[in-house]
Structures are given as structure tokens and as C-alpha cells.
TORSE-608617 format. One line per 8 residues: number of its first residue (from 1); their letters; for each residue x, y, z of N, C-alpha, C. Coordinates in Angstrom, 3 decimals, m for minus. Each point is the difference from the previous one (the first is absolute). Last residue first. Layout:
REM residues N
NUM) a) X:Y:Z:X:Y:Z:X:Y:Z ~ ... $
END
This chain:
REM residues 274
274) xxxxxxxx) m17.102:21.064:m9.857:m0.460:1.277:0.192:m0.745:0.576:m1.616 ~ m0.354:m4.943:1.988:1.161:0.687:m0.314:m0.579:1.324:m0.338 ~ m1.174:m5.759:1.103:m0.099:1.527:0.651:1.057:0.880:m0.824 ~ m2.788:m5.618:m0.761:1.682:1.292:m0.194:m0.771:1.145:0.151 ~ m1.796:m4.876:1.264:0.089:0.910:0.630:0.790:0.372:m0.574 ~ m1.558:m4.690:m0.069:1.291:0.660:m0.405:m0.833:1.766:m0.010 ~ m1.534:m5.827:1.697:m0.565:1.644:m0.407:1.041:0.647:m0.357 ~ m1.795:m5.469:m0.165:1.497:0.789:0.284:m0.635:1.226:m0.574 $
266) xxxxxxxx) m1.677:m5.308:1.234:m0.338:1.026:m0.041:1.198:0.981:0.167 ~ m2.068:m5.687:m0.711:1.271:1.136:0.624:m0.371:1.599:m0.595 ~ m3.665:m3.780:1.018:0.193:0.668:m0.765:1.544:0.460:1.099 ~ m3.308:m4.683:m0.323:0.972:0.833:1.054:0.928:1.219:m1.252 ~ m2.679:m3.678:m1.826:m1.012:0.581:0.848:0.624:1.179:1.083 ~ 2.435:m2.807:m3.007:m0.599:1.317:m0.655:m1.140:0.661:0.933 ~ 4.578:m2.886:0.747:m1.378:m0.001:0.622:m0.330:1.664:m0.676 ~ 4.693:m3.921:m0.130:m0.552:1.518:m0.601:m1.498:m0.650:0.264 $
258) xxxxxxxx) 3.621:m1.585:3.243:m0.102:m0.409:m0.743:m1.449:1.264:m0.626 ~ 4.601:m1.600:3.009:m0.551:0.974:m0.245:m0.858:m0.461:m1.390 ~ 2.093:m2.313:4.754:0.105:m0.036:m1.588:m1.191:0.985:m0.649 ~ 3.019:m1.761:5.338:m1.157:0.690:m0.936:0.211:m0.031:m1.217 ~ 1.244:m3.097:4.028:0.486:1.058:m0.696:m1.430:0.185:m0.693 ~ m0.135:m2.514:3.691:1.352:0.201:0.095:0.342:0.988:m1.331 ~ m4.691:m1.622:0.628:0.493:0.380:2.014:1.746:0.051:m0.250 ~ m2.429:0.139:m3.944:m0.281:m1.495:0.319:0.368:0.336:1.720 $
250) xxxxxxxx) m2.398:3.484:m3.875:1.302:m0.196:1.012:m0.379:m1.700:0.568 ~ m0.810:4.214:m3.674:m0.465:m0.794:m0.136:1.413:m1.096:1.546 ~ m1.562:5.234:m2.322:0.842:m0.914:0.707:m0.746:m1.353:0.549 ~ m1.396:4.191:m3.962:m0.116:m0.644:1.104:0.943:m1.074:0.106 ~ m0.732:4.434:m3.426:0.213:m1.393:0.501:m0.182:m0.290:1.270 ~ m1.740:3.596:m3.859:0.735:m0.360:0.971:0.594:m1.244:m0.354 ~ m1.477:3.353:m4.323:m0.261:m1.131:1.178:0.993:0.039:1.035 ~ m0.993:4.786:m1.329:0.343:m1.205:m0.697:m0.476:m1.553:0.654 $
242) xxxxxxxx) 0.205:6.063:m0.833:m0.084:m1.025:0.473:m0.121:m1.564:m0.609 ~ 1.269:6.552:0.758:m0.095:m1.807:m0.971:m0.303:m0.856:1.135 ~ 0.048:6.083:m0.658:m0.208:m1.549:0.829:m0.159:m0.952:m1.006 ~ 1.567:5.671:0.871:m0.465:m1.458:m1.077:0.242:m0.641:1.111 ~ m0.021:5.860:0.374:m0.520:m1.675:0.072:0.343:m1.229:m0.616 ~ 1.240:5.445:0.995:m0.434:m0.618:m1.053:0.091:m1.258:0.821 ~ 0.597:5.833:1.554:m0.219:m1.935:0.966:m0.178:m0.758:m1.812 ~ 1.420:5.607:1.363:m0.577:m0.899:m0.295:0.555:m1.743:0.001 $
234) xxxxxxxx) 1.387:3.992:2.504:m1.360:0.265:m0.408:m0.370:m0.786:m0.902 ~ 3.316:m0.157:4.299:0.701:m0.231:m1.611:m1.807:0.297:m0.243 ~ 2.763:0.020:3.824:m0.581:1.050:0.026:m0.927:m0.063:m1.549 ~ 2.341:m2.448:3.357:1.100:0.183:m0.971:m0.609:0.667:m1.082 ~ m2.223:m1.471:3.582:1.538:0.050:0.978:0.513:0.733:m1.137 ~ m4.305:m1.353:m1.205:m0.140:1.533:0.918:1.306:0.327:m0.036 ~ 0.203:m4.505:m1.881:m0.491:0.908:m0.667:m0.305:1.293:0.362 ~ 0.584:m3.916:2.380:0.902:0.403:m0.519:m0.128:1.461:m0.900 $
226) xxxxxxxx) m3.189:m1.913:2.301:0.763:0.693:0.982:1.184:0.567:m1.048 ~ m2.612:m3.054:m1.950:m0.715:1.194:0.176:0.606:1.202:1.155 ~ 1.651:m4.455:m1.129:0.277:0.535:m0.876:m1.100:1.543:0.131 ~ 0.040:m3.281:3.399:1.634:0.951:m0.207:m0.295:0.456:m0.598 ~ m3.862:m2.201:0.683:0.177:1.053:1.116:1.370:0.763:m0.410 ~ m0.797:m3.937:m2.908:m0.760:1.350:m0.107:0.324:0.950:0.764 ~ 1.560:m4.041:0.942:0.937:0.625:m1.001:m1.094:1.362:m0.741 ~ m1.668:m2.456:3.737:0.993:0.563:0.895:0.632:0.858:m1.351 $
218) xxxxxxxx) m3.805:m2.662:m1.058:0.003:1.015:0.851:1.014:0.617:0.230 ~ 0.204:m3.622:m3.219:m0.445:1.465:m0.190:m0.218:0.835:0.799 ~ 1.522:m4.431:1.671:0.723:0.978:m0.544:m0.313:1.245:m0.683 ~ m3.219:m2.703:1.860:0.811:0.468:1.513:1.678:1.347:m1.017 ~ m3.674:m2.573:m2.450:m0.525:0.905:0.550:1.086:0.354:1.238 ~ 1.461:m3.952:m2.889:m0.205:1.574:m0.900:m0.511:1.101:1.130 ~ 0.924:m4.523:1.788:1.095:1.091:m0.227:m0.526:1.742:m0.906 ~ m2.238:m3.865:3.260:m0.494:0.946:m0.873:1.009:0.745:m0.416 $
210) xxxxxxxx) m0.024:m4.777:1.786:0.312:0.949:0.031:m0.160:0.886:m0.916 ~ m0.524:m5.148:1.790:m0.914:0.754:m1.034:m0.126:1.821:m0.004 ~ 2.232:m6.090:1.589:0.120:1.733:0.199:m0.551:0.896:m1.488 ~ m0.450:m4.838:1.363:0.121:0.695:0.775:0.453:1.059:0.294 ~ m3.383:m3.257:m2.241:0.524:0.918:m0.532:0.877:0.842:1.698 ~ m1.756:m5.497:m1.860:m0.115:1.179:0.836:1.071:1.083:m0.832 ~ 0.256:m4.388:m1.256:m1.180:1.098:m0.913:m0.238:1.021:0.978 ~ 2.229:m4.034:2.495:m0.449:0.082:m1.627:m0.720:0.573:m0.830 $
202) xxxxxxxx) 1.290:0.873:5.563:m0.234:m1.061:m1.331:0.361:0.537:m1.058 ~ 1.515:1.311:4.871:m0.208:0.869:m1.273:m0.675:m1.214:m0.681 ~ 0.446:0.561:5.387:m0.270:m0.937:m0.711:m0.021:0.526:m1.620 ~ 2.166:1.007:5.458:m1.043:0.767:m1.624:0.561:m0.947:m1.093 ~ 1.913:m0.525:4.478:m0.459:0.772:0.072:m0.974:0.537:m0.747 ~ 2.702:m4.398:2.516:m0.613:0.497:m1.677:m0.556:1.705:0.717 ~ 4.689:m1.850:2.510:m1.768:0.104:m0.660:m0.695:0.259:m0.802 ~ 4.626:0.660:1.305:m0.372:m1.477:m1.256:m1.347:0.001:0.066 $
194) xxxxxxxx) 2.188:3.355:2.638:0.139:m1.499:0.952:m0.277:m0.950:m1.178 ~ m0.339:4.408:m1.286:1.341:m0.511:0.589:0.463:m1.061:0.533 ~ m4.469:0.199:m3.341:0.842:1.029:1.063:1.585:m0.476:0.709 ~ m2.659:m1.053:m5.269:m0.210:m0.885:1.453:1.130:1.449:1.148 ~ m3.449:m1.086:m5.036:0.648:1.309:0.619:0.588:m0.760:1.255 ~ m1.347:m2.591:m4.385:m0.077:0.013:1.455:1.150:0.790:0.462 ~ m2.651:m1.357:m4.811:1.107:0.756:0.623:m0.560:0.136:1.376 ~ m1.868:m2.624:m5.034:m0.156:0.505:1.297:1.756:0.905:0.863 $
186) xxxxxxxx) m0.666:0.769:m5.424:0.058:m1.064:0.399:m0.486:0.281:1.870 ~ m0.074:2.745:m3.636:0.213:m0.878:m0.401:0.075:m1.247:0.588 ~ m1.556:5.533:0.938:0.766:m1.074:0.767:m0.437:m1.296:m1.147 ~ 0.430:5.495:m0.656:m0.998:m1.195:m0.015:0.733:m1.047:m0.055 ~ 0.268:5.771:0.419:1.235:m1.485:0.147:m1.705:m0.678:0.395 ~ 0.579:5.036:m1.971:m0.873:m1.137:0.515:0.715:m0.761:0.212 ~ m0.029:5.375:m0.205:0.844:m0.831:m0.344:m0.844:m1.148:0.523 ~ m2.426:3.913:m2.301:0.053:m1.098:1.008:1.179:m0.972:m0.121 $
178) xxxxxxxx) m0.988:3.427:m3.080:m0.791:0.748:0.890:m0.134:m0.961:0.861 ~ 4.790:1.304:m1.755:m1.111:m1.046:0.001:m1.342:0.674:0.536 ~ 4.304:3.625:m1.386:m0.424:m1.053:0.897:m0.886:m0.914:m0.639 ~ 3.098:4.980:m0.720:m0.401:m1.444:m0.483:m0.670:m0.929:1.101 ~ 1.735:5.802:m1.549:0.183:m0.935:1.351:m0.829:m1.553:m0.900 ~ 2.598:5.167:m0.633:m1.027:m0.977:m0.504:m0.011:m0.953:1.004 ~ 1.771:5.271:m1.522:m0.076:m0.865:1.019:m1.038:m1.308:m0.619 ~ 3.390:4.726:m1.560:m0.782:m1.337:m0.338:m0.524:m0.935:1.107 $
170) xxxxxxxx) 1.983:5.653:m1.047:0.242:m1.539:0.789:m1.459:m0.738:m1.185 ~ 3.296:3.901:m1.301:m0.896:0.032:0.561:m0.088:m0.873:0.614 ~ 3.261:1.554:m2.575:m0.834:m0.800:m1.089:m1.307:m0.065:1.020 ~ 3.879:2.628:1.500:m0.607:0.901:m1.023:m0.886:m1.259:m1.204 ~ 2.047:m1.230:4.253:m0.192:1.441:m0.311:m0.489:0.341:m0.626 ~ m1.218:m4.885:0.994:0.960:1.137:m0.708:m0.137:1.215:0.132 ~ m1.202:m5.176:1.980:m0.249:0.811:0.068:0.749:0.715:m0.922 ~ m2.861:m4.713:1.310:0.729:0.353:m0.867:0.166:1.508:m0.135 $
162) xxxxxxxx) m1.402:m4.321:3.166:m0.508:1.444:0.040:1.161:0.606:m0.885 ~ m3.316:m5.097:1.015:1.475:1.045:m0.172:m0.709:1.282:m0.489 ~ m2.354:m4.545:3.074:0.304:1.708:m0.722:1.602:0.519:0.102 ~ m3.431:m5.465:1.498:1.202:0.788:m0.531:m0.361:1.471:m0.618 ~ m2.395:m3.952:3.427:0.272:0.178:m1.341:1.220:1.086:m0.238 ~ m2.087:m2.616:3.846:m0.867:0.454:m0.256:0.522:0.188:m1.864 ~ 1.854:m3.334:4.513:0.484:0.302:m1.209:m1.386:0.954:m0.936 ~ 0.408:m2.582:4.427:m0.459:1.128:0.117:m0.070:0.584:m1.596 $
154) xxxxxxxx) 3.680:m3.826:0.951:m1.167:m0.034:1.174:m0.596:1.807:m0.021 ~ 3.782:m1.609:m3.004:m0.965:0.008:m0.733:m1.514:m0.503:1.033 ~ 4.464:0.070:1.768:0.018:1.413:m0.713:m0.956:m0.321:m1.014 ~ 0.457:m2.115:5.123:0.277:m0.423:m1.681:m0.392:1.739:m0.595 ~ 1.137:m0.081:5.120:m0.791:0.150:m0.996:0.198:m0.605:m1.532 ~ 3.142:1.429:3.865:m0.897:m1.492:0.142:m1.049:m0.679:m0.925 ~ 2.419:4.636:0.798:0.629:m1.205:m1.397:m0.736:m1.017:m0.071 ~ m0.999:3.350:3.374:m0.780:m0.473:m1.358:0.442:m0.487:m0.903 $
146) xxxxxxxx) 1.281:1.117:4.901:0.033:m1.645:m0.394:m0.441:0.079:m1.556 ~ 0.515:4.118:2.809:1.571:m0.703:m0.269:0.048:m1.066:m0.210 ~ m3.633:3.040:m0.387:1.169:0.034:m0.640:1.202:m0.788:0.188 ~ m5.175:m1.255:0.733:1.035:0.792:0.654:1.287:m0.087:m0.733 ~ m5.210:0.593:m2.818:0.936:m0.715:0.790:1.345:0.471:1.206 ~ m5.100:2.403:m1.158:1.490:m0.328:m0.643:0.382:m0.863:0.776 ~ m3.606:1.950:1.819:m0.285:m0.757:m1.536:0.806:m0.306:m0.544 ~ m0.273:1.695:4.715:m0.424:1.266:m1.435:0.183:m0.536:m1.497 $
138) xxxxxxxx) m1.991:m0.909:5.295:0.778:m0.826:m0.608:0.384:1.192:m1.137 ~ m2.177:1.061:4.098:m0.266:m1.726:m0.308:1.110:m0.733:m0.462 ~ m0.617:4.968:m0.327:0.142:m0.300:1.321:0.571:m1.610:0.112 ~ m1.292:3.278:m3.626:0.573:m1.091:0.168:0.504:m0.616:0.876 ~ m3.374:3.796:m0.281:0.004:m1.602:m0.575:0.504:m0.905:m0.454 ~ 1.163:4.184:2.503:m0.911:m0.735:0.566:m0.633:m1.278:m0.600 ~ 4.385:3.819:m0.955:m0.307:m1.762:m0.772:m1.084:m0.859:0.460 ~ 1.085:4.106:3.038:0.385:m0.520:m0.811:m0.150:m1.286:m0.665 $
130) xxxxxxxx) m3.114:2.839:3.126:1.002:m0.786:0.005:0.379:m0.206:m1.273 ~ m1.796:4.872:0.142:m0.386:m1.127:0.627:0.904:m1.266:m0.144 ~ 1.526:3.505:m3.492:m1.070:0.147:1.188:m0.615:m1.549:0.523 ~ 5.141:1.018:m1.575:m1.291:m0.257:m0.395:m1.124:m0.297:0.753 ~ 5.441:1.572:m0.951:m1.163:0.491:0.919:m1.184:m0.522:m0.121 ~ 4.926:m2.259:m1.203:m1.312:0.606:m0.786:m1.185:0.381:1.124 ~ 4.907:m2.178:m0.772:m0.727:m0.257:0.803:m1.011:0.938:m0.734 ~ 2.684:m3.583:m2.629:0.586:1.267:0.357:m1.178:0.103:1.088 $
122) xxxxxxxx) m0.330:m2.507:m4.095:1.286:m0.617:0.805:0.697:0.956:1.022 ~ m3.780:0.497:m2.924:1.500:0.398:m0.717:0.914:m0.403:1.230 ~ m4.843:m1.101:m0.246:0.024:0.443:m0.725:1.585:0.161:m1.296 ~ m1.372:m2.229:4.779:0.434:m0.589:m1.393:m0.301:0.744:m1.259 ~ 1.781:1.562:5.167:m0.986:0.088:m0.758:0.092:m1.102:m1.348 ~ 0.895:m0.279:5.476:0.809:0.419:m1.417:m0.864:m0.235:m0.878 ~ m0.933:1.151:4.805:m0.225:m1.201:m0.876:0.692:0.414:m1.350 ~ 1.669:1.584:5.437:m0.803:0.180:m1.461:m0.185:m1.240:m0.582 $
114) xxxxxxxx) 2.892:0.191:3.851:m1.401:m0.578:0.362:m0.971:0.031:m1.568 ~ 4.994:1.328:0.865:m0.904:0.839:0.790:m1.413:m0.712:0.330 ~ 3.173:m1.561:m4.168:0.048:0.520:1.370:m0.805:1.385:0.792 ~ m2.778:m3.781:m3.858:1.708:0.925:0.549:m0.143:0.419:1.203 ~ m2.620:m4.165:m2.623:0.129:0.707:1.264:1.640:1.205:0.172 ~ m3.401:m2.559:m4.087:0.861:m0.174:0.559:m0.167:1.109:0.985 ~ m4.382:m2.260:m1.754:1.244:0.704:m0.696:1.158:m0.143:1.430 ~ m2.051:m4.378:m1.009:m0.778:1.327:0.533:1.197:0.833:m0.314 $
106) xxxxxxxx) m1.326:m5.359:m1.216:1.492:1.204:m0.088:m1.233:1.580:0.309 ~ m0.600:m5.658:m1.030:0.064:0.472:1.029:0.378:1.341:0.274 ~ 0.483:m3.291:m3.662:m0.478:1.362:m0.359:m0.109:0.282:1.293 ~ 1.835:m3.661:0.252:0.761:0.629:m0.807:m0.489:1.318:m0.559 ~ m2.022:m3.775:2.777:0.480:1.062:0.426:0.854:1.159:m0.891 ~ m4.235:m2.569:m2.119:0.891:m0.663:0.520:0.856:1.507:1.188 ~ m3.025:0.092:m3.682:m1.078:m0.541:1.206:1.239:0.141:1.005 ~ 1.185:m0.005:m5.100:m0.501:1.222:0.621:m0.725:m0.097:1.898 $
98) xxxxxxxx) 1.991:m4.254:m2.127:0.935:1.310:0.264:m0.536:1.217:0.472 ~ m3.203:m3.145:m1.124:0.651:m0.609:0.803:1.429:0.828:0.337 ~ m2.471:0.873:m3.973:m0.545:0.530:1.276:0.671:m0.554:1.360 ~ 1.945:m1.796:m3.966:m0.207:1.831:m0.126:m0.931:0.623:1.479 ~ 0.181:m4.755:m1.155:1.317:0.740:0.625:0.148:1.302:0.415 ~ m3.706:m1.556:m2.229:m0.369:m0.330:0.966:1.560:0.663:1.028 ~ m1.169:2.529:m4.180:m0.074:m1.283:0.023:m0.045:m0.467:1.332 ~ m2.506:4.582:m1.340:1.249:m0.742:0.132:m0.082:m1.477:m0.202 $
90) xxxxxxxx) m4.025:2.923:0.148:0.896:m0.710:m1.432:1.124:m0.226:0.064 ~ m2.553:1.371:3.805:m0.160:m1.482:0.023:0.151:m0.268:m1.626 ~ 0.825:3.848:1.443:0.687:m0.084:0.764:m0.308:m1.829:m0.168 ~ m2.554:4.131:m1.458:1.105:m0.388:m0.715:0.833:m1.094:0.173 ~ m3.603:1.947:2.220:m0.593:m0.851:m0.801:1.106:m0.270:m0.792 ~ 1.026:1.816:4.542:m0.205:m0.053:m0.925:m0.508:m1.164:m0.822 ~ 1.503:0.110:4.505:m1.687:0.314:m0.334:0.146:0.342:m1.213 ~ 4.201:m0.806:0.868:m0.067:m1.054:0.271:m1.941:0.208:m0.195 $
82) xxxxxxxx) 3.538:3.079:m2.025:m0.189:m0.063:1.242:m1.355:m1.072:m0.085 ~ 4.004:0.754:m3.720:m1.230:0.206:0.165:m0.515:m0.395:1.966 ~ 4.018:1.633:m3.292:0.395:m1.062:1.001:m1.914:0.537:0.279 ~ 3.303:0.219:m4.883:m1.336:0.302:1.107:0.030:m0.654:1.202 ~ 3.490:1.796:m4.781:m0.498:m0.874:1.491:m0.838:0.324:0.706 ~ 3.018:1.004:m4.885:m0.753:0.684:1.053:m0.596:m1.615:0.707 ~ 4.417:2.280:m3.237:m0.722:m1.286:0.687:m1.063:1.111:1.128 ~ 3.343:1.978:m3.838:m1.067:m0.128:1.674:m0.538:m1.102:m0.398 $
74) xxxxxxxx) 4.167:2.802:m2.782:m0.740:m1.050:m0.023:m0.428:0.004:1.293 ~ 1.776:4.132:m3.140:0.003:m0.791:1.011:m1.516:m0.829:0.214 ~ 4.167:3.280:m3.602:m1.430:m0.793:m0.145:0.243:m1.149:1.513 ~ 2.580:5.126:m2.766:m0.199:m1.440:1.247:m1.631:m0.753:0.042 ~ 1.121:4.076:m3.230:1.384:m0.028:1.190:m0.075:m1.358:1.026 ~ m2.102:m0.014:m5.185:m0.486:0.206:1.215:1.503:0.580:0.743 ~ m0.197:m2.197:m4.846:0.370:1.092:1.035:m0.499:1.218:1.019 ~ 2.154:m4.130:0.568:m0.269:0.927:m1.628:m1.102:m0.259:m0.176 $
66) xxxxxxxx) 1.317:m1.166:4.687:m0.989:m0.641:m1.069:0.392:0.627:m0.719 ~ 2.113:m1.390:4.726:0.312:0.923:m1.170:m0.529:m0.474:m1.128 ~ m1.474:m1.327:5.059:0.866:m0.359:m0.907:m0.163:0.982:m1.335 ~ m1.482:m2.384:4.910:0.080:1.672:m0.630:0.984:0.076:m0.706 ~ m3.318:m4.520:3.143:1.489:0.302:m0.637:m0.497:1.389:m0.388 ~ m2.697:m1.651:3.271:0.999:m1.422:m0.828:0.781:0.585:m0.641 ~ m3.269:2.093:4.099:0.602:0.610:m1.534:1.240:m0.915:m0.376 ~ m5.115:m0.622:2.506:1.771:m0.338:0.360:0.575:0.821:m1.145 $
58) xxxxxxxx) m4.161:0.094:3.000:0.138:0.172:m1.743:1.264:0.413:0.120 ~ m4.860:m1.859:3.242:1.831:0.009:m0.085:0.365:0.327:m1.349 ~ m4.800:0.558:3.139:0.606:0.061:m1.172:1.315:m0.379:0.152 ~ m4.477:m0.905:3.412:1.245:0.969:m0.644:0.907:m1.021:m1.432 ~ m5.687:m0.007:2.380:1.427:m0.175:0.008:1.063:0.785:m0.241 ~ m4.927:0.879:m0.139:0.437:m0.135:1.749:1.693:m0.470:m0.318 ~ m2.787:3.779:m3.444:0.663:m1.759:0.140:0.259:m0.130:1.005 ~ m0.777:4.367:m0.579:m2.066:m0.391:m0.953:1.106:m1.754:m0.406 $
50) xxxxxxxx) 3.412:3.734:2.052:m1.851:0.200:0.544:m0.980:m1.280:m0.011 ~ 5.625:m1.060:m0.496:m1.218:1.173:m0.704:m0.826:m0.281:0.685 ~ 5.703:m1.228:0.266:m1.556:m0.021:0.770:m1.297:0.951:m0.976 ~ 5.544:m2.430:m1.033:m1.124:1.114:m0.414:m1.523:m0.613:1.172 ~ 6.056:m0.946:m0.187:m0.930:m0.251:0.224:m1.408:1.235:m0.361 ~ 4.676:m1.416:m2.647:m0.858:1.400:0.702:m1.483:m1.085:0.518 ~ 6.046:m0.678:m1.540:m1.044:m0.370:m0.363:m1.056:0.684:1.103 ~ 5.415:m1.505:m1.850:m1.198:1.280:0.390:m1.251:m0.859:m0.535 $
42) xxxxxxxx) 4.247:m3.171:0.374:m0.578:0.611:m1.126:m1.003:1.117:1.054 ~ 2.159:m3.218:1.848:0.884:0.145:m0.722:m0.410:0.814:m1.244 ~ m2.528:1.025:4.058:1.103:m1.135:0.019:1.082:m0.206:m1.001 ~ m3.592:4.211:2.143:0.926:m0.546:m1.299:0.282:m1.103:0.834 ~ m3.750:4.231:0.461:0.696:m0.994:0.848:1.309:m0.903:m1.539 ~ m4.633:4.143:1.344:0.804:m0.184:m0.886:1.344:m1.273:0.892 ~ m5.481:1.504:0.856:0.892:m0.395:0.469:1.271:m0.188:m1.602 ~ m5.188:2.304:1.197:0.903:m0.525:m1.268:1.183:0.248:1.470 $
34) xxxxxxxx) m5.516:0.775:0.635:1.303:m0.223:0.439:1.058:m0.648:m1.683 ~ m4.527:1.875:m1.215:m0.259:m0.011:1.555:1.459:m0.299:0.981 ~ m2.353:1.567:m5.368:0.614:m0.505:0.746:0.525:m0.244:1.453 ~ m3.323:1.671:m3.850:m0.501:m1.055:0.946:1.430:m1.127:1.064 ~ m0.632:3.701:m4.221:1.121:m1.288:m0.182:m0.684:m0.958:1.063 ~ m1.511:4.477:0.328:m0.352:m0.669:m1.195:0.581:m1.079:m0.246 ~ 1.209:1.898:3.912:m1.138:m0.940:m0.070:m0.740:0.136:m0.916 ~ 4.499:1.762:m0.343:m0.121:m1.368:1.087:m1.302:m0.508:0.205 $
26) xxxxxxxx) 0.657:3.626:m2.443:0.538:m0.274:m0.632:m0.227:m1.394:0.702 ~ m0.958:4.119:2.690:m0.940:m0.709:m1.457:0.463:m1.239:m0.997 ~ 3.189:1.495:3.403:m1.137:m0.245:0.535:m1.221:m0.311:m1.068 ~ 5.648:m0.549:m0.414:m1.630:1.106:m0.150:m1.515:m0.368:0.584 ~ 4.267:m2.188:0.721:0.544:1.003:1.033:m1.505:1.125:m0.548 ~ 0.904:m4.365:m1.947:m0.602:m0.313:1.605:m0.621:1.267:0.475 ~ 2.059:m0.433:m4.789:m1.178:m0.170:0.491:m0.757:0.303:1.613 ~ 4.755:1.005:m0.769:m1.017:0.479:m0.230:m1.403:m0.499:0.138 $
18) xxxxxxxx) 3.249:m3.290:0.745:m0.069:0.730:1.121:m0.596:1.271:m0.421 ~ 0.457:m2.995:m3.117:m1.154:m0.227:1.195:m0.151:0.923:0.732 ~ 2.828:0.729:m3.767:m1.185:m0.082:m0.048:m0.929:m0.298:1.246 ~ 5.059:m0.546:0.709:m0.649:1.565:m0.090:m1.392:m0.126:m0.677 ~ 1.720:m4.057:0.500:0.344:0.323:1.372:m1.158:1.406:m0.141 ~ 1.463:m1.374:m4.389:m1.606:m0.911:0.413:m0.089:0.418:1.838 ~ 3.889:1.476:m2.315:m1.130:0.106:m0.615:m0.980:0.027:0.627 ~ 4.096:m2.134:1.446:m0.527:1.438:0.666:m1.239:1.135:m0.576 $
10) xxxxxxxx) 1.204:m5.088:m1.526:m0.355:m0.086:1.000:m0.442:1.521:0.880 ~ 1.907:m0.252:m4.258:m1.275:m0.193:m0.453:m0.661:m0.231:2.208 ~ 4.513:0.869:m0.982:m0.516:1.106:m0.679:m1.774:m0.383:0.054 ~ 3.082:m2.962:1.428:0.212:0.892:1.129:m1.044:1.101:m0.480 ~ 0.640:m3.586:m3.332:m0.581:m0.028:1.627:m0.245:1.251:0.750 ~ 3.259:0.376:m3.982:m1.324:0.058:0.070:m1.372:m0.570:0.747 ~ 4.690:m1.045:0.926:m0.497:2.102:0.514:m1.289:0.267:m0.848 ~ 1.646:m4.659:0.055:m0.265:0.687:1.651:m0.261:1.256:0.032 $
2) xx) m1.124:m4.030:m4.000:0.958:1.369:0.144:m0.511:0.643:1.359 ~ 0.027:m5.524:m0.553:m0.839:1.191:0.000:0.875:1.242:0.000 $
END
């Protein structure tokens, strides 16, 4: 990966939020509610909104030198859906079985003095009445210092790149399924630590039925319309394609991808420019 075009696309995207956040109109047309910025081996932005009980993750995978754009950056996006959600039973069984588990356990953090550190910007923040009061419980993210733990295709919503130029303007697009599906081939016995059975998958069950398209158009909309105030740009153009899906087809040890016209892939592209 080029590191200074990282650095470049990571302080980008740092400085968009942290405007968004900082306008007040701007923040609850967007319906945005906490944004946490954080890195492992790659940056990446926790997102809270108004009008979804879950949160967002949108890793920035790579920032790389496009001709001739000045840099073109890759997001993975992620849902960690809260457990009363109607969303939450299209995970796969694992999938929930992680989300349930202690590993999301995580309340905001505690600075010195007693304050609650804010997950907005990682900082303390005057905010009326108790802080973070509804995340008291829990705040929906995993704990940072186990989420490797995580398979990297557990939550998996869809993908947005963000193609920018001085003087060519930006591009934004984003892609997804309108349901990632895995359909079990064969029986499968979930068993717990002790070997117990735990969950029974058969033959033709469907066990994971994730709304990638609607979770990803939300969040890659919310940017690209933010984007657009941030960078001031007056006019917007459109296209969209689509196509057949596929579906995963699983024996309880690997998966196999197989094409499902009934399951539409879907991709929006967004160019802004003065």
C-alpha cells in the first residue's frame, strides 16, 4: 500500500467527519449521532446515526494513485446490528453467537479524572445530561483489543470507493448484494466449547440472510451527500447497474459461490464537480 497516499486519504476522510460532526445542520441532515475514528493496521470510522439502532464500521483498505484522479480509496463497510433488531436474525448463527457474546461487551471508555471519553473524537466533550446515556449498556462495537478475533467476512455489509481530484472533482460509488445468503448443503452441527451440540444447520436451511444492499446504500449515501456540502461541489450526476447475484452454498466447511438471478448485485457511482 502507498503510506503517504494513506496518510493523505486517511486525514481526508479524519477532516470531513470531523466537519460534518462540528456543523450542526449538516449532522442531522446526515442523522449523524457519534463517529469514533480508530486504526489497526489499516484506519478505520466507527458511525452512530439517529433513524439505525446499530453501528457502522468503514475501514479504509487501501489509497492509491489513480490517473487521473489524485488518489482513489477503498472501504469495506460493516454492520454490527443490535440483537432486537429485525436485522440481527440475518446473521449467520456464528455471526450472532459472536455478536451476543462478551466481545461486544464494551462501554465507552473511562479517562482520567472520572470523565467518559467521548466516542465521537476520542476526546472529552461537554455534553448535556449523562454522557453516551444510551450507551450505558453496551455501545455496539467490538473490544479493541480482541477484534482480530473476528473472521473478516463476520458482519461483511459491502464496499465504497472514493475517487478524488483537484481539479477532476470526486467520484464516489459504492456496490453490494440485496442479500448476502449462505445455504447449507449438507446437515452441520454447531457444537460449544465443551463439544456440545449447540445448533443444528440441515440441508436446505438458509443460514445467513443479510441485507447488504440496504445497510450499504445507507451509510454510502449518508457520505456521499455529506460529501458533497464538505466540498461544496453544485452539481451531483448518477448511474446505477445491476446484475445477477450469487449465493453461497455451504457444506459446514467451505463455501462455494454460486450465480442466483433471484439475488440482484447492485452498484451506484456518484461524480461531483464544480
Amino acid at each position: 500500500m502507498d503510506t503517504d497516499r494513506l496518510v493523505v486519504g486517511e486525514g481526508t476522510v479524519n477532516h470531513y467527519w470531523t466537519l460534518c460532526f462540528a456543523n450542526e445542520e449538516l449532522r442531522k441532515r446526515l442523522g449523524l449521532k457519534y463517529i469514533s475514528q480508530m486504526w489497526d493496521q489499516t484506519p478505520y470510522w466507527y458511525l452512530w446515526f439517529t433513524d439505525l439502532p446499530g453501528v457502522f464500521k468503514l475501514s479504509l483498505l487501501e489509497c492509491v494513485a489513480e490517473p487521473p484522479w489524485d488518489w482513489r480509496a477503498l472501504f469495506r463497510i460493516k454492520y454490527y446490528p443490535r440483537p432486537e433488531e429485525t436485522i440481527f436474525q440475518g446473521l449467520s448463527v456464528l455471526e450472532q453467537i459472536c455478536r451476543m457474546s462478551e466481545l461486544f461487551h464494551t462501554r465507552p471508555a473511562q479517562w482520567e479524572g472520572g470523565e467518559t471519553g467521548c466516542v465521537c473524537h476520542g476526546g472529552i466533550h461537554h455534553h448535556q445530561g449523562v454522557r453516551f446515556a444510551d450507551l450505558q449498556e453496551e455501545t455496539g462495537i467490538p473490544n479493541a483489543t480482541r477484534a482480530a478475533e473476528i473472521p473478516e467476512d463476520f458482519f461483511l455489509a459491502g464496499e465504497m470507493e472514493l475517487r478524488y481530484g483537484e481539479t477532476q472533482g470526486t467520484e464516489v460509488s459504492w456496490n453490494s448484494q440485496e442479500h448476502w445468503r449462505i445455504k447449507m448443503t449438507e446437515n452441520y452441527f454447531i457444537k460449544d466449547q465443551d463439544g456440545a451440540s449447540l445448533k443444528v444447520l440441515r440441508k436446505g436451511d438458509v443460514d445467513r440472510d443479510f441485507p447488504g444492499w440496504l445497510l450499504t446504500d445507507f451509510v454510502a449515501n449518508r457520505f456521499s451527500l455529506g460529501w458533497q456540502s464538505y466540498k461544496q461541489y453544485p452539481q451531483l450526476c448518477e448511474s446505477t447497474e445491476e446484475q445477477d447475484g450469487i449465493e453461497f452454498l455451504c457444506d459446514g466447511h467451505t463455501l462455494s459461490p454460486s450465480l442466483c438471478p433471484a439475488i440482484r448485485r447492485r452498484q451506484v457511482c456518484r461524480r461531483m464537480n464544480h
